[in-house]
N, CA, C and O of each residue as an XYZ file, in Angstrom:
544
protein
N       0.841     -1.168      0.000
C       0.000      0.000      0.000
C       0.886      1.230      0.000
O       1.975      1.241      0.573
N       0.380      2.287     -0.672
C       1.598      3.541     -1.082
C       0.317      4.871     -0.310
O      -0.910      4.929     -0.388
N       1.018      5.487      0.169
C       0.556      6.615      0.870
C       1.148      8.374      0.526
O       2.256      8.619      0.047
N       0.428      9.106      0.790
C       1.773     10.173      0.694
C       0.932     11.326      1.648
O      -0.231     11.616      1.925
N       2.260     11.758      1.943
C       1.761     12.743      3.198
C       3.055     14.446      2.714
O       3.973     14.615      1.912
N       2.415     15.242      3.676
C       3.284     16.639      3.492
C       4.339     16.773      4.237
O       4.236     17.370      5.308
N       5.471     16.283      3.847
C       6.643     16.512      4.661
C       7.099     17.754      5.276
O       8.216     17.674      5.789
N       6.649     18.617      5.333
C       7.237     20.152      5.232
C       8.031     20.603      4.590
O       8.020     20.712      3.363
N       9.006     21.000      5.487
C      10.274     21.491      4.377
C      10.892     20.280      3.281
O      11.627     20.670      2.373
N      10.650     19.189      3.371
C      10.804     17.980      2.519
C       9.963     18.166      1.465
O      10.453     17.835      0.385
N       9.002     18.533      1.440
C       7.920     18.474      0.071
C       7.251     16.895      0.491
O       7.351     16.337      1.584
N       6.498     16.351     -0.835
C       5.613     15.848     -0.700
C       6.829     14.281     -0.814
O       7.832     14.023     -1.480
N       5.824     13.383      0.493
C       6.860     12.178      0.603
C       5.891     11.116      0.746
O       4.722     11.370      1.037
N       6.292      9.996      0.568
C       5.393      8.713      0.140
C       5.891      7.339      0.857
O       6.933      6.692      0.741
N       4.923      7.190      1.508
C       5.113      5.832      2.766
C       4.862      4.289      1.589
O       3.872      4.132      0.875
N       5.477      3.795      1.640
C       4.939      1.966      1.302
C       4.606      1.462      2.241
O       5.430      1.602      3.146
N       3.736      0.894      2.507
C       3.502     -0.122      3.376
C       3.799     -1.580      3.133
O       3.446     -1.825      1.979
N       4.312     -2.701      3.737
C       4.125     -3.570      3.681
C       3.937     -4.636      4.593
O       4.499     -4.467      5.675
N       3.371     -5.571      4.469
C       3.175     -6.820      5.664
C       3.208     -7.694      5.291
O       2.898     -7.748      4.101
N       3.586     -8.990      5.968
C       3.022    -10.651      5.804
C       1.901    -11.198      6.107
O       1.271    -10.767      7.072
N       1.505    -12.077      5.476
C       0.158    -12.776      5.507
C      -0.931    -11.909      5.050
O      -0.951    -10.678      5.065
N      -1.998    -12.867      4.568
C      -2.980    -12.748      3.643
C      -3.767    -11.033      4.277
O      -3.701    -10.038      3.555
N      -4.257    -10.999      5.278
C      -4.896     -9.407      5.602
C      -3.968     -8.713      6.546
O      -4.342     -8.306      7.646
N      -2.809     -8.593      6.113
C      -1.961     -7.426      7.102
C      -1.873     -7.801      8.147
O      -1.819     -6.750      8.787
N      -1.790     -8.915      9.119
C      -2.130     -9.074     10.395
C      -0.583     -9.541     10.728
O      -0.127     -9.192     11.817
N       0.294    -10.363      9.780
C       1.633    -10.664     10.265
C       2.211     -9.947     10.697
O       1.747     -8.807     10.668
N       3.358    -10.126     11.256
C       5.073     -9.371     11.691
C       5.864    -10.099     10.980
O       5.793    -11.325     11.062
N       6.961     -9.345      9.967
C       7.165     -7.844     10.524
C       6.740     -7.316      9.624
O       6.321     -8.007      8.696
N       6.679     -5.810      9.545
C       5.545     -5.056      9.149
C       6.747     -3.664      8.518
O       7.441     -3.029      9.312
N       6.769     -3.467      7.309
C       8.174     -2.618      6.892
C       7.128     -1.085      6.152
O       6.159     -1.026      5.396
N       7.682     -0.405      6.622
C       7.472      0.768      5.781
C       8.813      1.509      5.374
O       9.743      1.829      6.114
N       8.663      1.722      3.855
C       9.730      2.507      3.109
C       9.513      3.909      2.905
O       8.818      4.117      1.910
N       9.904      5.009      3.560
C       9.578      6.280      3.357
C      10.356      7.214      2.475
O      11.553      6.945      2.570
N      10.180      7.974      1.848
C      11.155      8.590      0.676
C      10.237      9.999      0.449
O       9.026      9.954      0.662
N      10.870     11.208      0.019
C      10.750     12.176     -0.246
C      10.268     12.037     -2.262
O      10.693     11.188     -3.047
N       9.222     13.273     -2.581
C       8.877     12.341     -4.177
C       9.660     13.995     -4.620
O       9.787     13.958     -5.844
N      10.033     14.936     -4.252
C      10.614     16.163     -4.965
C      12.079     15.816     -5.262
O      12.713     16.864     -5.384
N      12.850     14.729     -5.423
C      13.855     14.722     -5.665
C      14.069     12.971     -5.951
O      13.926     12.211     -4.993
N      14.347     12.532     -7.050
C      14.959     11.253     -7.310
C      15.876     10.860     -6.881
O      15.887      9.631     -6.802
N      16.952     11.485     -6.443
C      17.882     11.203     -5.777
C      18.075     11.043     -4.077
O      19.093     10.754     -3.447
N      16.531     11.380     -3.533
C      16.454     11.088     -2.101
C      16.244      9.746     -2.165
O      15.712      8.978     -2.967
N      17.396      9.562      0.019
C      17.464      8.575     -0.147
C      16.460      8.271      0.641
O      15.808      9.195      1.126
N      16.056      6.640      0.993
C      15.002      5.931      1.258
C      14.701      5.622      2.463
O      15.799      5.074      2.555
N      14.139      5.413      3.726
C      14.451      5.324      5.076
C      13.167      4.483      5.229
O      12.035      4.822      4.883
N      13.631      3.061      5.943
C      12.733      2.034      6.246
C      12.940      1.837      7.933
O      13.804      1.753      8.805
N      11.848      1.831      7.762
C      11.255      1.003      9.405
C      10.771     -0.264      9.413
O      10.354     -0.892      8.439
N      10.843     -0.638     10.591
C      10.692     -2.039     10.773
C       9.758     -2.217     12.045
O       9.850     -1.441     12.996
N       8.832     -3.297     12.022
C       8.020     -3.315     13.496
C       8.145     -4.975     13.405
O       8.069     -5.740     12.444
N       8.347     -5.171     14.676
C       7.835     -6.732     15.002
C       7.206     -6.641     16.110
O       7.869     -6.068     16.975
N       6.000     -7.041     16.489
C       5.534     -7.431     17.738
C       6.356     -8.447     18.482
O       6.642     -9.615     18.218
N       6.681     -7.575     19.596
C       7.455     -9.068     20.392
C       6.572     -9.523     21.603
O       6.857    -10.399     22.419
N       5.290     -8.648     21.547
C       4.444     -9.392     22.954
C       3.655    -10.614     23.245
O       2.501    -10.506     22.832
N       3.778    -11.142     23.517
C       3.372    -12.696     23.631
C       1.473    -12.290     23.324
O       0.925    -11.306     23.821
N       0.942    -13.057     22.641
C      -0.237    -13.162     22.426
C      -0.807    -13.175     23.946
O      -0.315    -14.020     24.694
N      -1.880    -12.243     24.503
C      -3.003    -12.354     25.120
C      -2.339    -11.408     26.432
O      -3.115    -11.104     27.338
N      -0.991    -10.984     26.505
C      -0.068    -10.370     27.665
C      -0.524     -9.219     27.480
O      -0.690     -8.706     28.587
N      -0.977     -8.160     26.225
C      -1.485     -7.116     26.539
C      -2.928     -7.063     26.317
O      -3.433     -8.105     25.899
N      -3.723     -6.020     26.521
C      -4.865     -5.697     26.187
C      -4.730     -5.007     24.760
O      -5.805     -4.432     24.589
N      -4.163     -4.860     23.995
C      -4.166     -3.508     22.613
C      -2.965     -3.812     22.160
O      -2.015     -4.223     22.826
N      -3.010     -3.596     20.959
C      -2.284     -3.736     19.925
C      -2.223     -2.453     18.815
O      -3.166     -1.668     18.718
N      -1.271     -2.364     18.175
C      -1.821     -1.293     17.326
C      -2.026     -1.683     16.277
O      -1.667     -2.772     15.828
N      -2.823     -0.590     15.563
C      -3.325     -0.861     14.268
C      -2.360     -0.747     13.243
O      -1.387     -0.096     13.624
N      -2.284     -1.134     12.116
C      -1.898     -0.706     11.288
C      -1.638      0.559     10.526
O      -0.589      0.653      9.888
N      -2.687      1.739     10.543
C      -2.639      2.898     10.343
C      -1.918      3.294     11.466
O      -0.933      4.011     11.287
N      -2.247      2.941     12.644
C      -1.440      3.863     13.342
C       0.453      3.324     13.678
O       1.158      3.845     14.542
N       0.782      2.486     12.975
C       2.105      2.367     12.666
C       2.715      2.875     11.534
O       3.887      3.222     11.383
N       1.651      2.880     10.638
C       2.047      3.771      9.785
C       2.288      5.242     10.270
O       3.165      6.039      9.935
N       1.545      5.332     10.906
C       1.557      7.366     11.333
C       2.386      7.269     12.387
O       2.647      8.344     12.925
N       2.941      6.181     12.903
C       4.175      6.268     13.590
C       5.855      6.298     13.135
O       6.796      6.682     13.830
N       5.890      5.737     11.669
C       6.984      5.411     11.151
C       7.126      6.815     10.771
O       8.191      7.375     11.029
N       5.959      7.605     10.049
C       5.946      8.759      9.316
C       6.723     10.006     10.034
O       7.338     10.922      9.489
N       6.521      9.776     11.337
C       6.578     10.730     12.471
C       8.243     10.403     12.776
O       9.138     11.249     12.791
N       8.385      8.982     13.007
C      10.331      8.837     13.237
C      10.766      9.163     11.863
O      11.983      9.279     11.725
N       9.973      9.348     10.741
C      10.808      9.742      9.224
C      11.189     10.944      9.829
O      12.325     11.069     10.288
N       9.929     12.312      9.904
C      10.512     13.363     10.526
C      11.459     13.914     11.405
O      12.189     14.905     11.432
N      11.186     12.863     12.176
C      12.582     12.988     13.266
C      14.081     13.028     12.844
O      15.030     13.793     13.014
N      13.825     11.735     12.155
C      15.173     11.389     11.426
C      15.871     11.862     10.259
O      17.019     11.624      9.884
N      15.056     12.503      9.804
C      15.541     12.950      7.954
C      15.974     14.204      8.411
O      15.572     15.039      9.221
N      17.177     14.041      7.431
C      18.256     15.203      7.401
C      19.290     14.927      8.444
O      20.185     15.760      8.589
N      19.268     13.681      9.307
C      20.556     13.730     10.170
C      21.481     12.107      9.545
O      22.093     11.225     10.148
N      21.246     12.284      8.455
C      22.223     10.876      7.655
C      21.664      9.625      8.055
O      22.503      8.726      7.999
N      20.697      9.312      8.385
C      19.986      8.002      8.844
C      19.469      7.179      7.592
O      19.118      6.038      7.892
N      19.370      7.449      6.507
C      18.995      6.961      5.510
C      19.675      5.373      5.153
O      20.649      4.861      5.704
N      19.092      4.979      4.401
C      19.725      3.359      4.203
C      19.541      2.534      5.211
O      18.856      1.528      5.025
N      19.986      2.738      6.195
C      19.513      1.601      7.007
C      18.356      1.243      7.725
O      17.779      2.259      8.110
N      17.661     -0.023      8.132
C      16.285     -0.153      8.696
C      16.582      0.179     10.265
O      17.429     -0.206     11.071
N      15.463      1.091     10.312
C      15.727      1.306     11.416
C      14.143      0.476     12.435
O      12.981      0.112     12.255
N      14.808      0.536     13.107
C      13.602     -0.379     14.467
C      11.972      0.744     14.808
O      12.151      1.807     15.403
N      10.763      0.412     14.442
C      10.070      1.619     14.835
C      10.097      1.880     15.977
O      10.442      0.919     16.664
N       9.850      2.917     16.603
C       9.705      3.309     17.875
C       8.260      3.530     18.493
O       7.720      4.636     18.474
N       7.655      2.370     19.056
C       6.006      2.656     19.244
C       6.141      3.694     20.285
O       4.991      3.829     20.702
N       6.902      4.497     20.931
C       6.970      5.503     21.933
C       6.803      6.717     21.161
O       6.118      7.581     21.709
N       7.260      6.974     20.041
C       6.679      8.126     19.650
C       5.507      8.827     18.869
O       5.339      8.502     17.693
N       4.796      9.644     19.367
C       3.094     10.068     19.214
C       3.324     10.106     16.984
O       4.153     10.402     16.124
N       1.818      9.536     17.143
C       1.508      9.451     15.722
C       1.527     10.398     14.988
O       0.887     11.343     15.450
N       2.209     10.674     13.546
C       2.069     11.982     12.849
C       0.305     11.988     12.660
O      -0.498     11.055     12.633
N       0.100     13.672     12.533
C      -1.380     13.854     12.722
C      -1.989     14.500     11.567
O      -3.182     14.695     11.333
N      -0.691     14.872     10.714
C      -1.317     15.535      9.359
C      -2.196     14.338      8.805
O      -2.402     13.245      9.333
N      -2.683     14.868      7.533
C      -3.430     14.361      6.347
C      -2.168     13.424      5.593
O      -1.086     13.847      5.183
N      -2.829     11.657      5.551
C      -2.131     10.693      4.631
C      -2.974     10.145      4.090
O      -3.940      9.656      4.677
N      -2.758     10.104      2.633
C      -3.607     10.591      1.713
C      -2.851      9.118      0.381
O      -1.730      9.148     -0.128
N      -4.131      7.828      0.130
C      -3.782      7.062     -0.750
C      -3.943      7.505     -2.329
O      -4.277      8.678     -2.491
N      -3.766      6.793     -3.387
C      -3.528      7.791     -4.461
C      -4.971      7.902     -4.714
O      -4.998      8.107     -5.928
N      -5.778      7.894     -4.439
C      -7.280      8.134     -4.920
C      -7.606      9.169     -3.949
O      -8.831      9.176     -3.832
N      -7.221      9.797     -3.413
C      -7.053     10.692     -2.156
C      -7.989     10.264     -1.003
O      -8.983     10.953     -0.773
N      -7.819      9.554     -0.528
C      -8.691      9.303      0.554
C      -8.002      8.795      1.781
O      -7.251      7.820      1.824
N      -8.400      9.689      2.919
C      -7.188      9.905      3.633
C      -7.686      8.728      4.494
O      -8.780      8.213      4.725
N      -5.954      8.453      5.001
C      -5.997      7.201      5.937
C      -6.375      7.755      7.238
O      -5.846      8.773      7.685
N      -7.537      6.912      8.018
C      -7.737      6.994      9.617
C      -7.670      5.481      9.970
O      -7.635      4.606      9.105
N      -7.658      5.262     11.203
C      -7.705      4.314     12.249
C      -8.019      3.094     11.830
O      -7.335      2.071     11.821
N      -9.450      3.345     11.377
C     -10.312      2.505     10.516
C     -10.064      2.073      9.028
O     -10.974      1.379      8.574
N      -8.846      2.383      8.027
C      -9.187      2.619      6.763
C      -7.826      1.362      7.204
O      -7.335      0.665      6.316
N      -7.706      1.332      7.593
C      -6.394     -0.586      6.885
C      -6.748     -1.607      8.479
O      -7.484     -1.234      9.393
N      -6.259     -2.443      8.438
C      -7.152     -3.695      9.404
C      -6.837     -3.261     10.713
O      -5.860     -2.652     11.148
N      -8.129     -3.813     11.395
C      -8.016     -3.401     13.205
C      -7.069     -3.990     14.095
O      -8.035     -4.638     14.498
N      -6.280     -4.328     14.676
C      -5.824     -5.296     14.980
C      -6.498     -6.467     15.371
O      -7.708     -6.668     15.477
N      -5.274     -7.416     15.625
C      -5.815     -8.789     15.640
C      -6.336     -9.304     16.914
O      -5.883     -9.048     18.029
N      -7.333    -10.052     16.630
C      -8.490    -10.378     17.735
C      -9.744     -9.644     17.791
O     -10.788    -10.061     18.294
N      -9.552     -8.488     17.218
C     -10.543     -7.718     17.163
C     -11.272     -7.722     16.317
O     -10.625     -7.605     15.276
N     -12.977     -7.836     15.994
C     -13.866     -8.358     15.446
C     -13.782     -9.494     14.712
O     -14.252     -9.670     13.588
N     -13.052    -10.411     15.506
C     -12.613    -11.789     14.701
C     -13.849    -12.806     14.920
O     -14.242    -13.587     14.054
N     -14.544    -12.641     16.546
C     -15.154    -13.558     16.906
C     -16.501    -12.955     16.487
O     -16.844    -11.937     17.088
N     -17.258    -13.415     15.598
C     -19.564    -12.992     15.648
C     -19.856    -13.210     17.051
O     -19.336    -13.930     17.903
N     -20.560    -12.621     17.060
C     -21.339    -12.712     18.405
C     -22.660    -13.247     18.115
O     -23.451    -12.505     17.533
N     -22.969    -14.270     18.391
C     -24.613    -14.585     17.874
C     -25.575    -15.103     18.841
O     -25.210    -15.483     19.953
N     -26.615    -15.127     18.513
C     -27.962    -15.009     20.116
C     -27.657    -16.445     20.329
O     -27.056    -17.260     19.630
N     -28.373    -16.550     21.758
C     -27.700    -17.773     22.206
C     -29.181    -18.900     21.375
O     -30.253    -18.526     20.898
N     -28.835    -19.732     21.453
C     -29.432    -21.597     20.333
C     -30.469    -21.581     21.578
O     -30.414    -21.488     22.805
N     -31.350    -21.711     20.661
C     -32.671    -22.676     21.604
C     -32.867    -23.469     21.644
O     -33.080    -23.852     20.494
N     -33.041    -24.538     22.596
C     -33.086    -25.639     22.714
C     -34.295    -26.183     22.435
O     -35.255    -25.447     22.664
N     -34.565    -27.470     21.923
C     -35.775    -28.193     21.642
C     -35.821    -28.469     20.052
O     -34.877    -28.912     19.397
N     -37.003    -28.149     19.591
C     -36.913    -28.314     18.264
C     -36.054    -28.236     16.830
O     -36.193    -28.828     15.760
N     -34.990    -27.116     17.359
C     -34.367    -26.383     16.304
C     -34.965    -25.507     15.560
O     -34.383    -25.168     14.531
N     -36.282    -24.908     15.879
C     -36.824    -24.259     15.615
C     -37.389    -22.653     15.868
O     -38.387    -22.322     16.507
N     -36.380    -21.744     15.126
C     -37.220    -20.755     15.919
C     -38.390    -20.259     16.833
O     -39.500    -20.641     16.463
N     -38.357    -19.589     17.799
C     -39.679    -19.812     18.659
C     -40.320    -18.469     18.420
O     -41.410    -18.207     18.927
């Protein structure tokens, strides 16, 4: 998935997203960030792995919002020679809050790439009546 957001003094810059497994739900989870006003900028990737043991926390993050986290250590990082190498995301630092915007322009929120996992996985359905099998 390709994104692009307003870098500021960078001009306009463009997130990739990528993940393993079939709906985004794997680790690890890479975003490639790059500046689009210059061909010759270089490329700065992040990296996320969940290392928390399934069921140890309550929350997880979403996907959008790792994205708007990588976006935010791009800022941090660009312009002090960090480029080329993957760097580790940092879930400690607050989500960029501008407008990220897919190429059909429709901006990414919370909701617009998968919830995390566990979450609306299970239906909830009325409880079975017993006897006939028959609605009552």
């Amino acid at each position: 998935m390709q994104y692009q957001f307003d870098g500021g003094a960078m001009g306009n810059c463009r997130v990739e997203f990528r993940t393993a497994g079939k709906h985004g739900f794997a680790a690890p989870k890479i975003f490639q960030i790059a500046c689009l006003e210059s061909l010759s900028t270089p490329v700065y990737t992040f990296r996320f792995t969940n290392n928390v043991i399934a069921g140890a926390t309550s929350s997880e993050f979403t996907n959008a919002t790792l994205c708007r986290i990588a976006i935010a250590q791009f800022l941090l990082l660009s312009g002090r020679d960090q480029a080329g190498a993957t760097h580790i995301l940092d879930t400690t630092i607050p989500p960029f809050e501008g407008p990220v915007l897919n190429a059909k322009g429709v901006i990414l929120t919370v909701s617009r790439l998968h919830s995390p996992r566990g979450m609306a996985r299970v239906a909830e359905f009325p409880a079975t009546q017993t006897g006939s099998g028959q609605p009552g």
